[in-house]
LUMLOTI-243115 format. One line per 8 residues: number of its first residue (from 1); their letters; for each residue x, y, z of C-alpha. Coordinates in nm, 3 decimals, decimal comma. Example, Ala and Ser with C-alpha at 12.3 -4.5 7.8 and 13.67 -1.06 7.14 Angstrom:
REM LUMLOTI-243115
1 = AS = 1,230 -0,450 0,780 | 1,367 -0,106 0,714
REM end
This chain:
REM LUMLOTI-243115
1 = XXXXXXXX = 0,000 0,000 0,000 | 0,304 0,255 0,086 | 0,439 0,197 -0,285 | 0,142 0,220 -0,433 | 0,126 0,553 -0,240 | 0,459 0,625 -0,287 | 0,398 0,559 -0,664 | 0,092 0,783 -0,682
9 = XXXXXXXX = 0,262 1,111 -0,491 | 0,571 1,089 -0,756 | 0,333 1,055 -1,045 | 0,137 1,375 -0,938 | 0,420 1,556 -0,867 | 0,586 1,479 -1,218 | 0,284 1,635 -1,385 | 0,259 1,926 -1,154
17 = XXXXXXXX = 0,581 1,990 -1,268 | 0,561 1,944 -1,615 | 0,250 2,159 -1,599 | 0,499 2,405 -1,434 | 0,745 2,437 -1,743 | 0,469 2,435 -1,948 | 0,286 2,753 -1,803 | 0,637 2,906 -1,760
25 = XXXXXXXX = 0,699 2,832 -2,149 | 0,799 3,177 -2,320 | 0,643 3,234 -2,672 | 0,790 3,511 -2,895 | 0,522 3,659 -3,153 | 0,592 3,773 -3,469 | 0,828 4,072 -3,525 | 0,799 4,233 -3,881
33 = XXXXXXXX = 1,151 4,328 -3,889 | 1,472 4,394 -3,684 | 1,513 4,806 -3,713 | 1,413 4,969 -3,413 | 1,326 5,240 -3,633 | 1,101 5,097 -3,827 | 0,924 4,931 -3,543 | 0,904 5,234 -3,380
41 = XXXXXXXX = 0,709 5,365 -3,729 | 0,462 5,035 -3,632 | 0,426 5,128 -3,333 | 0,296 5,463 -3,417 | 0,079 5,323 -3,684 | -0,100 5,059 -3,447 | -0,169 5,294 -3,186 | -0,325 5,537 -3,429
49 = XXXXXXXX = -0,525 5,289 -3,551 | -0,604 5,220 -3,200 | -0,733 5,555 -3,043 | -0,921 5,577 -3,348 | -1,106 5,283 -3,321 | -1,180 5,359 -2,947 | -1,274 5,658 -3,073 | -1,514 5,533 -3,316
57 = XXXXXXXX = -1,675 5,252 -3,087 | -1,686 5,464 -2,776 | -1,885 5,759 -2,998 | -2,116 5,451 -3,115 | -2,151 5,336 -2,729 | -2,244 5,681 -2,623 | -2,515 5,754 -2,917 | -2,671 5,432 -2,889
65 = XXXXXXXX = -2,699 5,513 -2,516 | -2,769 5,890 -2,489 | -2,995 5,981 -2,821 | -3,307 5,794 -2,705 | -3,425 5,774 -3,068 | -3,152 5,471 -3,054 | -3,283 5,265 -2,785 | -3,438 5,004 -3,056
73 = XXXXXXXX = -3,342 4,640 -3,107 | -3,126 4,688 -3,379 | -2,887 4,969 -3,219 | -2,921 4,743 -2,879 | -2,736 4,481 -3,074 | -2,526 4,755 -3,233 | -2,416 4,870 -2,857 | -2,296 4,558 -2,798
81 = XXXXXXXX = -2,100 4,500 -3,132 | -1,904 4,825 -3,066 | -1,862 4,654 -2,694 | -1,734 4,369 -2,880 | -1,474 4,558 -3,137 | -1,319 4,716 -2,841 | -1,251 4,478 -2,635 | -1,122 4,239 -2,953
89 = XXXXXXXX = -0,855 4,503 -3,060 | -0,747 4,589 -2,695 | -0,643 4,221 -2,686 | -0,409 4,230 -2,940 | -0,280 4,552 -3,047 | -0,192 4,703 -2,697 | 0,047 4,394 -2,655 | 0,195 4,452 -3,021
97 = XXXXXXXX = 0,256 4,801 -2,938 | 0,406 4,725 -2,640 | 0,665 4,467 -2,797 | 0,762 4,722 -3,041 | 0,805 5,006 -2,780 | 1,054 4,776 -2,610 | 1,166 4,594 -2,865 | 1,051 4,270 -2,713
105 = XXXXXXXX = 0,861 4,010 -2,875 | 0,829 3,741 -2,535 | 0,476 3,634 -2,418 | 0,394 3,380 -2,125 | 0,238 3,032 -2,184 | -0,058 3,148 -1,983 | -0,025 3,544 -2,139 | -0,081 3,380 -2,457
113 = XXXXXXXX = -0,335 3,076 -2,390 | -0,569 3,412 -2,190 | -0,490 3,609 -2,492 | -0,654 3,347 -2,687 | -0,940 3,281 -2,507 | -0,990 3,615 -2,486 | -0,965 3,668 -2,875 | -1,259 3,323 -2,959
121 = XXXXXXXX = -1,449 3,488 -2,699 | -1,516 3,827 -2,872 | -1,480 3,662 -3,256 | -1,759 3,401 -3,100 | -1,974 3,661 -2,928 | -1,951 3,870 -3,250 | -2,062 3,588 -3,491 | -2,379 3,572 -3,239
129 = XXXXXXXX = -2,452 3,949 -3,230 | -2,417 3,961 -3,607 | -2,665 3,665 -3,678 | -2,894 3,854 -3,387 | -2,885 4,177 -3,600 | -2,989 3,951 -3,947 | -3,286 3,814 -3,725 | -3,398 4,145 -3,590
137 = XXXXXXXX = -3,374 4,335 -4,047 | -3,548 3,998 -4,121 | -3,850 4,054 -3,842 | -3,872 4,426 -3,906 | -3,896 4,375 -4,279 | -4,103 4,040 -4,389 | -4,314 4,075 -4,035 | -4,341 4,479 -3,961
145 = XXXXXXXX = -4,680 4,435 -3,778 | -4,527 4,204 -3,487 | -4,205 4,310 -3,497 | -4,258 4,491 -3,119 | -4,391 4,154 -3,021 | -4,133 3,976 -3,140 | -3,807 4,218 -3,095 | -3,925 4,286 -2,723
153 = XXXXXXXX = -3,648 4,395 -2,480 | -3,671 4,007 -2,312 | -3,576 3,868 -2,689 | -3,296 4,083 -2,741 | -3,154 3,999 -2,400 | -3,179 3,601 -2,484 | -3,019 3,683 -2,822 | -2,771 3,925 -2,629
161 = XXXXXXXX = -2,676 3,619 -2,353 | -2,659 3,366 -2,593 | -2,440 3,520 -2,809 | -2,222 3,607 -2,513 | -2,248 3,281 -2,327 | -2,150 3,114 -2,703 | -1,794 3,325 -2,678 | -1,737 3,194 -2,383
169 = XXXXXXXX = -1,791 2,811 -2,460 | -1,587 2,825 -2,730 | -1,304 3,054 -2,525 | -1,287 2,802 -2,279 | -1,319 2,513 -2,520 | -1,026 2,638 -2,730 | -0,782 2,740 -2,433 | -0,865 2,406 -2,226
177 = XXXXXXXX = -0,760 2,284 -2,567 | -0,464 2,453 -2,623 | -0,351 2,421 -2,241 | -0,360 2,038 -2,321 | -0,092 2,031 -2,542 | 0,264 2,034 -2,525 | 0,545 2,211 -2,719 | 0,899 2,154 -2,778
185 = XXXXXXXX = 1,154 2,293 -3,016 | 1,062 2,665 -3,183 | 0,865 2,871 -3,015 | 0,843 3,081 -3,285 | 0,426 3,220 -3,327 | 0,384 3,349 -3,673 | 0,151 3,594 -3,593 | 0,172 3,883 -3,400
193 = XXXXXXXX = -0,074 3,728 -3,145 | -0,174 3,419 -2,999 | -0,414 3,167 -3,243 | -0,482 2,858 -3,264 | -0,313 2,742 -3,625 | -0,008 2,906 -3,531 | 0,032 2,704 -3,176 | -0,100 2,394 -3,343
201 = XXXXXXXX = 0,237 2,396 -3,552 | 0,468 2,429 -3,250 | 0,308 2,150 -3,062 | 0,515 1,827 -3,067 | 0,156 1,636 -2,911 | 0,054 1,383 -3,129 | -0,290 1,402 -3,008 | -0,499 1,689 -3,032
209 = XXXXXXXX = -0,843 1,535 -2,973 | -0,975 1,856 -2,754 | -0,845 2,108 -2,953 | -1,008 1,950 -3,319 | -1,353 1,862 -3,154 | -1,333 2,247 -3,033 | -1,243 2,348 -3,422 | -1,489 2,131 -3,551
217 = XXXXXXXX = -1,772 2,280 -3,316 | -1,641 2,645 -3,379 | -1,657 2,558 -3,730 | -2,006 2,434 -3,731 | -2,121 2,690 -3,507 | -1,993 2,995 -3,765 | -2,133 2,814 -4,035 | -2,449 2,782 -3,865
225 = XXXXXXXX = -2,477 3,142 -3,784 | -2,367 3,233 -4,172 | -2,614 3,023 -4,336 | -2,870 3,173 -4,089 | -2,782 3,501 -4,202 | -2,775 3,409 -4,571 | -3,163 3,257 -4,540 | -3,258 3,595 -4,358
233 = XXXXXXXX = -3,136 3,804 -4,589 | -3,298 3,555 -4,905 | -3,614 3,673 -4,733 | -3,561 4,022 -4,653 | -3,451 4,076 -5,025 | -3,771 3,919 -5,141 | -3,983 4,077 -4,929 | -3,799 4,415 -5,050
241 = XXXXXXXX = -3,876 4,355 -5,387 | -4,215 4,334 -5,394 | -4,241 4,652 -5,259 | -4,378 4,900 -5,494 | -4,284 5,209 -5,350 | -3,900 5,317 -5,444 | -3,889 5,533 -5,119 | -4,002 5,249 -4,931
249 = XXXXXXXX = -3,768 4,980 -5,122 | -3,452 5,256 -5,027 | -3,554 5,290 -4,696 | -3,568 4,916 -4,649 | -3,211 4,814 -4,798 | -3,067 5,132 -4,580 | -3,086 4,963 -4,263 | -3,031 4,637 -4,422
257 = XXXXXXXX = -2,660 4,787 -4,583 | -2,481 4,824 -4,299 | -2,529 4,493 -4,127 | -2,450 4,344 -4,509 | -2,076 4,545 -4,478 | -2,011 4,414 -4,116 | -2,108 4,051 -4,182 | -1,893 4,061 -4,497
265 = XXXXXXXX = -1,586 4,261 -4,368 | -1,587 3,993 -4,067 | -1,637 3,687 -4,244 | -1,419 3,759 -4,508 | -1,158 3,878 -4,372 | -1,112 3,551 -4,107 | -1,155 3,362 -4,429 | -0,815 3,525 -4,579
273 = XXXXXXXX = -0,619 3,538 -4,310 | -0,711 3,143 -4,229 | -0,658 3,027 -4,589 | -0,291 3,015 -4,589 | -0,086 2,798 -4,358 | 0,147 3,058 -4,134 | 0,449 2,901 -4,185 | 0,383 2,905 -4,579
281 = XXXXXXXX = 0,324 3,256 -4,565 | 0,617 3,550 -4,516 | 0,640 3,782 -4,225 | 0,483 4,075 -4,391 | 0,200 3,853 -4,520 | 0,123 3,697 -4,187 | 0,120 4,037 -4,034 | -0,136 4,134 -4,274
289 = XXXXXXXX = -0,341 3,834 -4,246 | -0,345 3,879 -3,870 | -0,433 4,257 -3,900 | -0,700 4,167 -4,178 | -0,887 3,970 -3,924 | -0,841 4,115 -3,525 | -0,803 4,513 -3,635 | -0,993 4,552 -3,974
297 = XXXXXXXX = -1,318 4,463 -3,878 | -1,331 4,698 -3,553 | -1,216 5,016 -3,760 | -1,451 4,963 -4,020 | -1,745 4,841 -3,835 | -1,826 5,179 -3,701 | -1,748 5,380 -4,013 | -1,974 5,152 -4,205
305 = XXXXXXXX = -2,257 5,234 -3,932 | -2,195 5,646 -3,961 | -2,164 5,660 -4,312 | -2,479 5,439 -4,431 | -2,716 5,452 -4,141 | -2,934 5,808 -4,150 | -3,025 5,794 -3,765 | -2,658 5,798 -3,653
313 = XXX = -2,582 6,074 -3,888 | -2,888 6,301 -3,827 | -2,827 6,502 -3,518
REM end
C-alpha cells in the first residue's frame, strides 16, 4: 500500500511539474523586422489605428446610449457590437505596441493561452450578435406588424446572452484545448498574437483530440450562424422587392446595408487570413493576415454604421 502511495505522490508531482514548465513556457510573436526604427514607425501606426477605433466605438456606445431615438433592437445589438470591437482590438494591439516600444517580442504560456481565449471569446460573441442583427432586419422587414412583439427587450436579451455565453464556450473550449498540449523545439508564433493554427504547428503532441472537436464545433457553429444570415437576408430581399414604392424599397435596404458590410468585412476577412498555412506565408504577409482579421473589422465596423445609417448621422 506505501508503494502504491509512494507511486501515486511521484506521479502527481511529475505532472505538476511538467505543468509548471509548461505555463512558464515563453512564446515570442511575430516581429515584422529587426530596425528599431522601423518598429518604432509600427508602433505609431497601431496605436493610431487604436485611439481611433476607441474613438469610433466609444462615440457609437455613447449615441446608442444617450440619443433615445436609438434605444431600438437593432442599435441594442449595435451597442454591444461596438462593446465587442473594443474589447477584440485591446487584446491584441496594446500587446503589439508594447513589444515594439521595447523591442521585445516574449509572451507567457498562460499570457498567450488568456490572450486566446480572450480573442474566440469576442470573434464568437460577435458571430452571435451579427446573426442577432440579421434576425432582428429579417422581423422588421417580412413581419413589420409584430415586430414589437417579437423584438421585445426580453428577446434581445436572450439573443444578447446567448451570443455572449456562445464566446465563452468556445473561449474556454479552445484554451482548455490549447492548455492540453505540449510544445517543444521553436517557439516561434507566426503571428503577431496568440491563435490557434499558429500554436497547433509548435506542438510536438501527437494528439490533439480537444483542440479539433473544439475546431470542428467552432466551425459548425460559424457556419451555422452564416447560413442563418444568408436565409434571412434571401427573405428580406424578397420581401424588398415586392415593394412597390422606391422610397419604401430605399428605406428598407438602408438599414439592411450596414449589417450586409459588417457581416462581410468579418467573415471575409477571417476567411483570408485562415486560408494560408502561417508558416507558408512571409512575415509581412502573416502580419497582414493577422491585421486583416483582429483590427480591420473593428475600424470599419463603425465607419460603415456612420456613413450608411441616417439615424446615426442626423443630429
Amino acid at each position: 500500500m506505501f508503494i502504491i502511495h509512494h507511486f501515486a505522490f511521484r506521479l502527481i508531482l511529475q505532472l505538476y511539474n511538467m505543468r509548471n514548465q509548461t505555463l512558464l513556457r515563453i512564446f515570442l510573436l511575430l516581429r515584422l523586422t529587426d530596425s528599431r526604427a522601423l518598429l518604432g514607425l509600427q508602433a505609431t501606426l497601431f496605436s493610431l489605428v487604436y485611439l481611433v477605433t476607441m474613438l469610433e466605438n466609444l462615440t457609437i456606445l455613447l449615441l446608442t446610449v444617450l440619443d433615445h431615438r436609438l434605444h431600438t433592437p437593432m442599435y441594442f445589438f449595435l451597442r454591444h457590437l461596438s462593446c465587442l470591437d473594443l474589447c477584440l482590438i485591446s487584446t491584441t494591439v496594446p500587446k503589439t505596441i508594447v513589444n515594439s516600444v521595447t523591442f521585445s517580442d516574449s509572451i507567457s504560456f498562460l499570457g498567450c493561452v488568456s490572450q486566446l481565449f480572450l480573442v474566440v471569446l469576442m470573434a464568437g460573441s460577435e458571430m452571435g450578435i451579427l446573426t442577432a442583427m440579421s434576425y432582428d432586419r429579417y422581423v422588421a422587414i417580412c413581419h413589420p406588424l409584430n415586430y414589437e412583439a417579437v423584438m421585445s427587450k426580453g428577446c434581445c436579451v436572450q439573443l444578447v446572452a446567448v451570443s455572449w455565453l456562445s464566446g465563452v464556450v468556445f473561449g474556454i473550449l479552445y484554451s482548455a484545448g490549447t492548455s492540453s498540449l505540449e510544445f517543444c523545439g521553436s517557439n516561434q508564433i507566426h503571428q503577431f498574437f496568440c491563435d490557434v493554427p499558429s500554436l497547433l504547428e509548435l506542438s510536438c503532441s501527437e494528439e490533439h483530440a480537444v483542440i479539433n472537436v473544439s475546431v470542428v464545433l467552432g466551425v459548425f457553429y460559424a457556419f451555422s450562424c452564416l447560413v442563418c444570415m444568408v436565409v434571412s437576408y434571401v427573405f428580406i430581399f424578397s420581401a424588398v422587392l415586392k415593394i412597390s414604392s422606391r422610397h419604401s424599397q430605399s428605406k428598407a435596404f438602408s438599414t439592411c446595408l450596414p449589417h450586409l458590410g459588417i457581416v462581410g468585412t468579418f467573415f471575409l476577412s477571417g476567411a483570408v487570413a485562415y486560408q494560408e498555412p502561417a508558416s507558408e506565408a512571409s512575415p509581412t504577409g502573416d502580419l497582414l493576415c493577422s491585421v486583416l482579421y483582429s483590427v480591420v473589422p473593428p475600424v470599419l465596423n463603425p465607419i460603415i454604421y456612420c456613413l450608411t445609417d441616417r439615424d446615426i448621422r442626423q443630429p
